[in-house]
C-alpha positions in Angstrom: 30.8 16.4 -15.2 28.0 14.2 -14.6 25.9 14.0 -11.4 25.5 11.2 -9.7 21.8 10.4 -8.1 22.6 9.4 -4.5 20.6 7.4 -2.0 20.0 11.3 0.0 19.2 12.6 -3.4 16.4 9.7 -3.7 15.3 10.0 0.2 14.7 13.8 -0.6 11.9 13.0 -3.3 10.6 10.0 -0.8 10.4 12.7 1.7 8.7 15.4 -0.7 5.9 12.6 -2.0 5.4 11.8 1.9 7.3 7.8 1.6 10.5 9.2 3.4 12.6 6.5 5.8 11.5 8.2 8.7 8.5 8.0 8.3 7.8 4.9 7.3 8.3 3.5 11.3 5.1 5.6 12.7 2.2 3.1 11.9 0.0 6.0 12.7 1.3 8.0 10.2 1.7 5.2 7.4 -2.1 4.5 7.9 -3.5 7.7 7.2 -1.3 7.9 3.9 -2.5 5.2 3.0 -6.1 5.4 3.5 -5.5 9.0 2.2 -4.1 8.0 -1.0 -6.6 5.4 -1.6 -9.2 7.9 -0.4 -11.0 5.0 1.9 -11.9 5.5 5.0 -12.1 2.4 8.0 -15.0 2.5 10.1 -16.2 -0.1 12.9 -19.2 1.9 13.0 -22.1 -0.3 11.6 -24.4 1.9 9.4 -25.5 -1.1 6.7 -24.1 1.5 4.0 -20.7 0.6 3.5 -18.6 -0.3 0.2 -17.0 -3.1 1.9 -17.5 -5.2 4.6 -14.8 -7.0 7.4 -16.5 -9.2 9.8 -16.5 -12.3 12.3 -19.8 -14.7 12.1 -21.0 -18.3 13.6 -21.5 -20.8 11.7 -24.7 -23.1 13.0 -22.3 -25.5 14.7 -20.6 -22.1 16.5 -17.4 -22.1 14.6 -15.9 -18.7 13.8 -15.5 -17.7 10.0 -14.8 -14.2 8.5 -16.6 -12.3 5.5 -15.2 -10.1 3.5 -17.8 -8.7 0.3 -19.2 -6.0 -1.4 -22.6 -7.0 -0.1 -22.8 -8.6 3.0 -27.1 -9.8 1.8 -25.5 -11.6 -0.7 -22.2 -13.8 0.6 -20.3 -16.4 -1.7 -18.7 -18.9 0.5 -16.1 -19.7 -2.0 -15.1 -16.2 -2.5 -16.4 -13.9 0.5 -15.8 -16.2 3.9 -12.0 -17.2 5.4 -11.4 -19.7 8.3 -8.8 -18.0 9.4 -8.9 -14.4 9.9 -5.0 -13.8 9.0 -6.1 -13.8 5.3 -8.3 -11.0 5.9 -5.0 -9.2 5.1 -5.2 -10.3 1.3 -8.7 -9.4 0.8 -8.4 -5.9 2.4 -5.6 -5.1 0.9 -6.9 -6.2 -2.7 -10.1 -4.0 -2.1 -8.1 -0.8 -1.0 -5.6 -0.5 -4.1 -8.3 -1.1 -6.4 -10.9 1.3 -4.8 -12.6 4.0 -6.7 -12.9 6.8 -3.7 -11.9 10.1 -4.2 -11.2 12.7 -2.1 -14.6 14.1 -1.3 -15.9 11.4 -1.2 -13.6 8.0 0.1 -15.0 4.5 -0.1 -16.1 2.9 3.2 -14.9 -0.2 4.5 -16.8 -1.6 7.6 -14.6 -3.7 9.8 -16.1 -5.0 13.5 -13.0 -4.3 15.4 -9.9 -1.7 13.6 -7.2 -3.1 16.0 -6.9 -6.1 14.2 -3.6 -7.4 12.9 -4.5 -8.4 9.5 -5.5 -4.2 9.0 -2.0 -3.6 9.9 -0.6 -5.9 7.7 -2.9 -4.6 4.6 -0.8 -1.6 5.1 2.2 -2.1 5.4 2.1 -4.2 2.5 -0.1 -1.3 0.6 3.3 1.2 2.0 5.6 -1.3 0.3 3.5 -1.3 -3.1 3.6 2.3 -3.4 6.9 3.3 -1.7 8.8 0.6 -4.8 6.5 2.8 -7.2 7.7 6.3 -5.8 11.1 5.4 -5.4 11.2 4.3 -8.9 9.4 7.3 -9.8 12.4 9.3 -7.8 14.9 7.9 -10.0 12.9 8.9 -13.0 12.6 12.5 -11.9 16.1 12.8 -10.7 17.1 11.2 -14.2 15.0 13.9 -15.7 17.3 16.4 -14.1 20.0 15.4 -16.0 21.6 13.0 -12.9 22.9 9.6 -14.0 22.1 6.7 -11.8 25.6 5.0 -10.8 24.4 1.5 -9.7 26.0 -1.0 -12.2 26.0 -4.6 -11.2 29.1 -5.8 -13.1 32.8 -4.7 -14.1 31.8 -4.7 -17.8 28.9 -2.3 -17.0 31.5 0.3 -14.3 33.2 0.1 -17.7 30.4 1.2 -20.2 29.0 3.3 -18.0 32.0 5.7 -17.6 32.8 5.2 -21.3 29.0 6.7 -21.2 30.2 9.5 -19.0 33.3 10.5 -20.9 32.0 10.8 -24.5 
């Protein structure tokens, strides 16, 4: 008799890697995975030695633009300065799932003011990314148990995939 892999089975291993449904509502919570798992740590705390830097400036004419860069002594404006601070989000979240922190010692990332709304949105969309990659990896594990994912998408493959199960 086979056995199935179930949406509780799956939920188990989300809640065993720390990615579990209930979880995933406490914005608290989420952000310290994620910064965890990344091994960076926020800071608005200016210190001049940070990996990455998230900040408001004036332009001469007293518009506000946004930097984001490696080294704020040496800002692109093509690559390193936004109009609009919503894509902030993009730029955060590109630097954080390619950081190279570990756990003694994360990578920094300055930003002027942590209660923005483009920080949330960096990690929820971070969240996303790796909950897909550990619920796939939940399948794969449960499948190395010798459970058979039941999910098929057509009559003709219901029909293979019990022919599967029978022989």
């Amino acid at each position: 008799m086979a056995k199935f892999i179930t949406d509780e089975l799956i939920e188990q291993k989300m809640i065993s890697y720390g990615y579990g449904e209930t979880n995933s509502h406490d914005e608290e919570y989420v952000r310290e995975l994620i910064l965890k798992h990344f091994s960076v740590e926020l800071t608005d705390d200016y210190s001049g030695n940070a990996d990455f830097y998230i900040y408001e400036e004036s332009t001469a004419d007293g518009y506000s633009v946004f930097v984001a860069t490696h080294d704020q002594r040496v800002v692109n404006v093509n690559e390193n300065v936004y109009y609009y601070d919503s894509d902030l989000g993009d730029a955060l979240e590109e630097y954080i799932k390619y950081s190279n922190g570990d756990e003694h010692t994360p990578e920094v990332i300055y930003v002027d003011d942590l209660d923005q709304q483009f920080i949330d949105d960096a990690i929820r969309e971070l969240y996303e990314y790796l909950a897909e990659r550990f619920h796939a990896q939940a399948i794969d594990e449960l499948e190395d148990e010798g459970y058979v994912y039941d999910d098929p998408k057509t009559e003709a493959e219901f029909i293979n995939k019990i022919d599967v199960i029978l022989s």
